[in-house]
Structures are given as structure tokens and as C-alpha cells.
N, C-alpha and C positions, 0 to 999 in steps of 0.2 A: 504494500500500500504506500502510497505517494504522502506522506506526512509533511505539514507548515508549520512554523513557528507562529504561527497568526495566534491570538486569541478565540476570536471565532472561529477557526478550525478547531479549538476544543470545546467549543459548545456546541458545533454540528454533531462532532462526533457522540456528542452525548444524548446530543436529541434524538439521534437512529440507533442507541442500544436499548435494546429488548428489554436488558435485564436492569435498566438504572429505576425500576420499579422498588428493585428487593433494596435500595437503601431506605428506604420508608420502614421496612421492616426491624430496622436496629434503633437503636439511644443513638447520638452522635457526641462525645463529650465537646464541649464548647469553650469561648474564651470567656472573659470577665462581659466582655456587652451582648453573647447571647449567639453568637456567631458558632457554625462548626469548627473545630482544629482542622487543619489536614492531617486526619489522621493515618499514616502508615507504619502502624507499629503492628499490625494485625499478627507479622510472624513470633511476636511476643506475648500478646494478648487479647483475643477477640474480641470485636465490640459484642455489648448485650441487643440478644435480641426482645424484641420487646415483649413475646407473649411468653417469656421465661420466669416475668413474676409470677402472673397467672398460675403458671405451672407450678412453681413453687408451693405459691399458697395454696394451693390445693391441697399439696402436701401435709402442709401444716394444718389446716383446717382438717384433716382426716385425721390426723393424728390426734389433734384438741379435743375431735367429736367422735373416735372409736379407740382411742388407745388403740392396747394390742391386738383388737380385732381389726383395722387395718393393714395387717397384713394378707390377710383373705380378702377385707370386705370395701377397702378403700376403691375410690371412684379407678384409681388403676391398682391395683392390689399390687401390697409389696414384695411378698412372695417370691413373684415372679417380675418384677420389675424388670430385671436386666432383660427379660425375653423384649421388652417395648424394640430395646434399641436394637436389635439382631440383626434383622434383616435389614437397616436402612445403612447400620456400619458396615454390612458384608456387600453391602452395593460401592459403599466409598472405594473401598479397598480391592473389589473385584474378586466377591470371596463366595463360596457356600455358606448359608447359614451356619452350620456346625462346627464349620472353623473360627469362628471370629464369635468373642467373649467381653464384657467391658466390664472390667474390674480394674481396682489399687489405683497406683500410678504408674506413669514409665518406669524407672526405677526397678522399679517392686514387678512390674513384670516382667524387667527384663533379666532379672536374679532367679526368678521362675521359671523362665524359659531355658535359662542356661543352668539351669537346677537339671532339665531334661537332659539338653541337646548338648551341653557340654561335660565329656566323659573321658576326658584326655588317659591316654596310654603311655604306656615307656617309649613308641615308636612314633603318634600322631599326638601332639597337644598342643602345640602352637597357634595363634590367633590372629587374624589378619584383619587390620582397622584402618581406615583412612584416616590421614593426620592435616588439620585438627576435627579429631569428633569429639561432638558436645562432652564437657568434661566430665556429666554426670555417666557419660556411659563408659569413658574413661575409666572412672572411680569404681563401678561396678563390675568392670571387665577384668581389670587389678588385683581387685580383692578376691572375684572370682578363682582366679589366678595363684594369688596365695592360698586361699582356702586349701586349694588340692594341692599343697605343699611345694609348689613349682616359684621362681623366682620371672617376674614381668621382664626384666632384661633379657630372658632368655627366652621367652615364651610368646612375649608382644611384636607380632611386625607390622610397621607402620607403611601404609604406600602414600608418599610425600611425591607434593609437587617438583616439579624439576627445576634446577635454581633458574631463577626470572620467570617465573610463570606464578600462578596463584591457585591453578587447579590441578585435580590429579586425574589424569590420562588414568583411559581406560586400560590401554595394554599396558600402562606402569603397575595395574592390579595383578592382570592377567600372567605376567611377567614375573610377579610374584608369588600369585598361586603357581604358574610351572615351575619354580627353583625350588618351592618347599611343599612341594604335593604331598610327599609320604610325611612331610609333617606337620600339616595343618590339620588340625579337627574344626575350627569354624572359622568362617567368614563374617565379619559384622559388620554394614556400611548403614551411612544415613542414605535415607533414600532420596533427600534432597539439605546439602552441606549446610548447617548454622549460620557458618562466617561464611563463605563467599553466595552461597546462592544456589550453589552446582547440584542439577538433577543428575543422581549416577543412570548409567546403564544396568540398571538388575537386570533384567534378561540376559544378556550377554553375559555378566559376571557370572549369576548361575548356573547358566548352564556349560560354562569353562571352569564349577566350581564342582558340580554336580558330574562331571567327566573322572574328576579323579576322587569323590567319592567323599567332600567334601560338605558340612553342613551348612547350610548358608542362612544366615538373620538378618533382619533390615529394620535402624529405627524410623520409624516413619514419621518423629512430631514435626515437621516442615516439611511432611510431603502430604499426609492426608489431606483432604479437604483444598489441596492446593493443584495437585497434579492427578490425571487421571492413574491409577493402579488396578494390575492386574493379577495381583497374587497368588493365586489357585493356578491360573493360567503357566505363570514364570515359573512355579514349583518351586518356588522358595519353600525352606521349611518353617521358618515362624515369623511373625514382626511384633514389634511392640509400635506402640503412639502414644503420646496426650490426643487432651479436647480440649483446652485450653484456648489455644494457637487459631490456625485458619477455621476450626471445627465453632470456637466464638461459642463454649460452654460454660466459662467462668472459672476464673483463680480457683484450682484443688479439684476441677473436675476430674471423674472419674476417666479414667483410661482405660485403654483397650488394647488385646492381643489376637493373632492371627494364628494358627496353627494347621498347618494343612493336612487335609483330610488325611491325606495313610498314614498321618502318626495319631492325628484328633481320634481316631476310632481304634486307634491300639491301645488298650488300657493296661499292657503290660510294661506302658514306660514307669519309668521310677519317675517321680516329681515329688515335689514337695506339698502336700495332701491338706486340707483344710475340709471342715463338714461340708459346704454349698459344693465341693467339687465330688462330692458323694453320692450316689444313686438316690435319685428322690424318693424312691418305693422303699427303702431304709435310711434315711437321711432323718428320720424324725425319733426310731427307734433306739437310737446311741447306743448307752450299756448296755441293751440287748443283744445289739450285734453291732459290737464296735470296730470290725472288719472293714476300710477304707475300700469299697468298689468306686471306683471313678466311671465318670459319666462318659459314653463313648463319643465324645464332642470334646469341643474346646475348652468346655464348663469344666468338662475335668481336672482343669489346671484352679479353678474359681476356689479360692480358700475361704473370705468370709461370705457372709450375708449381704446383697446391693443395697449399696451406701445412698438412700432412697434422695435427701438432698446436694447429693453431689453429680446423680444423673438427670433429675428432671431438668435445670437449664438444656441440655444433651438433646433431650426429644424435641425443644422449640428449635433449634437449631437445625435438626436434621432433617426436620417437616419441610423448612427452608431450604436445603440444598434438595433435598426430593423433587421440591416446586422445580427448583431454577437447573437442574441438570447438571451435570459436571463436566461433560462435550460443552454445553455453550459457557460455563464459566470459566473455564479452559481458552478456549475461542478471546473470549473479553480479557483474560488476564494477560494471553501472550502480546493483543493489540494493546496494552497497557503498557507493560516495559515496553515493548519494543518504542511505542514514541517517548517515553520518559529516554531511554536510551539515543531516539533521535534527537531531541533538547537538550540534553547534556552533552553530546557531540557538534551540536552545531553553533557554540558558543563564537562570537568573534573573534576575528585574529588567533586561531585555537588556543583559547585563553585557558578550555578546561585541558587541554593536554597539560598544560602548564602548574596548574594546582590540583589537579582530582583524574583518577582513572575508575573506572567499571572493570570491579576485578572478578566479575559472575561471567559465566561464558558468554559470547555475543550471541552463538545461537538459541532460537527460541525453544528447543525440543531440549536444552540441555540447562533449563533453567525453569523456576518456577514462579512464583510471585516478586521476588527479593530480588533486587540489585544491591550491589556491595559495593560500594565510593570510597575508594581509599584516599587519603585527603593529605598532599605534602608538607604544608605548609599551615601550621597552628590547628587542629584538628578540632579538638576540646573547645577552640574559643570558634570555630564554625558552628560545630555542634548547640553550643549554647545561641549561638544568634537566631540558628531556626530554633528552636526553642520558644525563645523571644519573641519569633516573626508567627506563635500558636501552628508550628510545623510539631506533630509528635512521630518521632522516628526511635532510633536507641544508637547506642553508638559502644565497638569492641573496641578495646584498646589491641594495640597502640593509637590507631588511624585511621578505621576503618567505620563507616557510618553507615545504619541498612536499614533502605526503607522498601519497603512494601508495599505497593498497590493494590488491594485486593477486589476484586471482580464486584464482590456480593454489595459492598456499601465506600467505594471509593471510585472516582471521578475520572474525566480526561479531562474538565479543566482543573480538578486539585493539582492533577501532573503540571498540567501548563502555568499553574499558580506556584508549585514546588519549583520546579526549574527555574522561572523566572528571581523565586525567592533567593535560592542558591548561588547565583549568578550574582 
């Protein structure tokens, strides 16, 4: 598409999307006289959608007015809560119902999963991460690590960018899964990088992972709700996510895992067991038959009971992406960077070559929402000026400032209002 730095080039463009309806659907936080922020921080925190109080109180009011008979009798029974969100996560994700669970946090699932699926040997234990991945999964992989007695120095490989670049190439993984084939037991990549932006290739990785017999895990919290995924499809074997993020469920939402079907229906894995991942036809009978059968699904992995107000914002949400599709927010998000990316290129005199680079890939099939602006000169005191200018974005240090357009409730002229700011 032929993109302008005009003004009314981003107002046309807004006038002929389909989808600039579903901003109606969110809160917008605003400045002191009442005006929206530009907000693009979504890959930190989604805006609220607004029939999530609603849902809430419902909550609460079932609770106020049935106590503990609200778990059977409430207007959506607690019980069985997490079933609400089944099938609309396993569509995010491209999954079978059976595979896909929302419990705990990332974290906490993904200590679960690798409870499963990592079972290193004297011959295969090693671990292949991209560097930098989110530090929490870092920290998780580490201690994993230690747990089973092995030292991170020796166990950890990291596929790092090549010096002056900022992303990590596909065959620099590939590359590395072939030199340590007989010794890696899992694969762990984001499915779309924190800091730069980068949507990996999982199909590809997988299935050059899955050749030599390799497990492969994907965190997905910057790629749900951001990028179409086809998980069942890739044969990956688990992911974790937030719903915090592009999912716009609120600070402590519950999270969610993936587990594809021919391990979800082997109940001979060993995991780490809680009652809700117990057969429901004995799940009530405890010290009668205190005998852990896991459910031949995902739930199998489910340790507690669902965390009833930490998923209802989750169901306003997901009713939202149901409406608005994930083909057409896909569509609206990549025509999003890519002119945020034509306005910060087309600066006078290449002013921005001079102060700021786009360190996310330029292609659009290898990026998702986020652009990553690495800033040369005073970063922190850019940072604070949008700020100032009621721009919400976030900013990594050292240099590095990432905002996010998001499809569902952000703009092409906030872009052309952003840009101009920047400048």
C-alpha cells in the first residue's frame, strides 16, 4: 500500500476500517482534561474492556447471594468455570478443545509443563533458549535446571543475534539444534520476542526440532491475541501464555497452557498433580480414593480450583476477539506498523537514521504488534517527553523504547499523532 505522511491520510485510513468499531468496546485511560493517551502499551497491559465489570459483579453478587452454593448454582456456575473459556482460547491458539486449559500464571505453568516434558538424561539435557527471553522464563528454566542437579553453564544454550544485528536468524537456531541434537531435551522460544518484537518461525523450528526427537515449548505472552497461531497444526508439544497482555484481561489474570493432544490424553505422564487435574467422577471423593487419575485432556495438568475473579474479565475479552476475528485483526495490525514504520522512516534529511533505529524485523510476517526504537542519543529523557506529550508506551533499558499499536482499540491517526510526537 502507497502510504502519506498527510494527516488526512490517517483519518481516511480510519474511516474505511471495519474494525475501529471494537474501540468503543474498551475504557480509554485519558489525560488530566479528558482527552485519550495514545495508548501503546497494550504489549504490557490491556486496556479494560468495558462489559468486564459487568462480568465481575456478577460474580460477586452470586457469591453475596448463594455463598457456597455458587458453585453449582451461580448465573455461570463455578465449578466448571474454566470450561467458559475452552473453546474460544483453543480458537486463539489454533488448538483442540482438550489441549488448551487456563489456569495459575505463566510462570507457574510453565514449571508444570517442564514438571512433564523436561526429563533430562546423562546423554540429552541441555536446553535451547533465545537470548534475551523474558527473564521470568529465564529464572524458571535455571532453576529448572538446578532442580535436577545439572549446572545452567553447562546445560543452557542460548541462540544470540549475530554481532550488529538485533534478531536471531532462524538457521542460527536451526544451527544449533544440529550441533547438539543428541543433546538437547527441549526447545523453549517466545513465540513473538519481548524486546525486539520478533515473531519466531515455530513451524520451521519444530519441525527441525521434532527430526531429531527433540521437545519443543513456546511462550506465547506477546504472541496470543497478537499473531494468528496454529499449535495442534505445528505439533508443538506445549505452550504456556498470560491474558494480561494483547488478551486485555487484567493485572493477575489467569493464564493459560497448551498441550497437544498425544501427550493431553496420555495420562501416564508424570506431572505435578493437584485435585481439579483429577477425574471429576472421583475428584469429590478424596480419602476414599485418594488415587491421583488425571483427566485425559489438558485439565490434567489443572492443580487448583478456577480462580472465579481472575477469569471473568477473560470471557469479556474473548467474546471481543470472537466478534472481531483474528484474520482481520491480523490484517489491521500489520497495516498499523507497517505505516508507523513508514513515518519513522520518512523523517527529513534522515534525521531518524540519525537518532533512532527499528530494531523489530522490517518484514511484516516476522513481527507482530511491537516495534522496538532503539534511541542513540538520551533515551530516558525521550522516553519521559512522550510521556509528557500523554504518549503511554514503556521503555527497556538501556535504549530501547516499545510501542505497540494494537488492532482492537488503537488508531492510524494515534500513529500519525505518535510519529509526529517523536519527531
Amino acid at each position: 500500500m502507497q502510504f502519506s505522511d498527510n494527516e488526512d491520510f490517517a483519518k481516511q485510513l480510519d474511516a474505511q476500517d471495519s474494525l475501529h468499531v471494537f474501540r468503543e468496546k474498551f475504557h480509554l485511560p485519558a489525560n488530566r482534561s479528558g482527552e485519550p493517551l495514545i495508548y501503546f502499551a497494550g504489549n504490557s497491559l490491556g486496556l479494560m474492556p468495558k462489559t468486564a465489570k459487568q462480568i465481575v459483579e456478577q460474580e460477586l453478587e452470586d457469591w453475596a447471594r448463594l455463598g457456597v452454593d455458587a458453585h453449582l448454582k451461580a448465573k455461570t456456575p463455578w465449578y466448571s468455570y474454566h470450561e467458559t473459556l475452552r473453546e474460544p482460547a483453543a480458537r486463539l491458539v489454533g488448538a483442540q478443545p482438550i489441549e488448551v486449559i487456563s489456569m495459575n500464571s505463566l510462570t507457574v505453568n510453565l514449571h508444570l509443563m517442564m514438571a512433564t516434558f523436561y526429563r533430562p538424561t546423562k546423554a540429552r539435557f541441555k536446553i535451547l533458549m533465545e537470548d534475551p527471553a523474558f527473564p521470568s522464563d529465564t529464572y524458571a528454566i535455571k532453576t529448572q535446571i538446578i532442580h535436577h542437579g545439572l549446572d545452567p553453564k553447562d546445560t543452557l544454550i542460548l541462540a544470540r543475534p549475530r554481532s550488529g544485528e538485533f534478531t536471531v536468524r532462524t538457521e542460527e537456531i536451526l544451527d544449533l539444534m544440529e550441533k547438539h541434537a543428541d543433546e538437547l531435551a527441549v526447545v523453549l522460544i517466545g513465540g513473538v520476542n519481548f524486546f525486539t518484537g520478533q515473531l519466531f518461525d515455530i513451524p520451521t523450528i519444530t519441525a527441525a526440532a521434532r527430526k531429531h526427537g527433540i521437545t519443543v515449548g513456546v511462550d506465547l505472552a506477546h504472541a496470543i491475541g497478537n499473531v494468528p497461531l496454529s499449535l495442534h497444526d505445528w505439533n508443538i508439544d506445549f505452550a504456556v501464555w498470560c491474558s494480561y497482555k494483547y488478551l486485555n484481561a487484567g493485572p493477575g489474570a489467569v493464564a493459560g497452557a497448551f498441550v497437544h493432544e498425544r501427550h493431553a490424553t496420555n495420562t501416564n505422564l508424570p506431572r505435578l498433580a493437584g485435585w481439579f487435574g483429577n477425574d471429576p467422577n472421583t475428584r469429590f471423593r478424596m480419602h476414599l480414593e485418594p488415587e491421583f487419575i488425571p483427566v485425559p485432556s489438558a485439565d490434567g495438568w489443572q492443580i487448583s480450583n478456577p480462580p472465579i475473579l481472575s477469569m471473568a474479565p477473560l470471557r469479556a475479552s474473548l467474546a471481543i476477539f470472537e466478534e472481531a476475528g483474528m484474520d482481520a485483526l491480523r490484517q489491521k495490525s500489520i497495516k498499523l506498523t507497517n505505516y508507523l514504520q513508514f513515518l519513522l522512516e520518512s523523517e527529513p534529511d534522515g534525521q531518524s537514521k540519525k537518532q533512532y533505529t527499528i530494531i523489530t524485523p522490517r518484514q511484516a510476517d516476522q513481527r507482530g504488534c511491537q516495534l522496538s526504537i532503539l534511541v542513540r542519543e538520551h533515551p530516558k529523557e525521550l522516553f519521559s517527553k512522550l510521556e509528557a506529550a500523554d504518549v503511554k508506551c514503556d521503555f527497556r533499558e538501556p535504549n530501547v523504547i516499545r510501542v505497540a499499536p494494537t488492532p482492537l482499540y488503537n488508531t492510524f491517526h494515534e500513529v500519525w499523532r505518535f510519529a509526529n510526537i517523536l519527531r
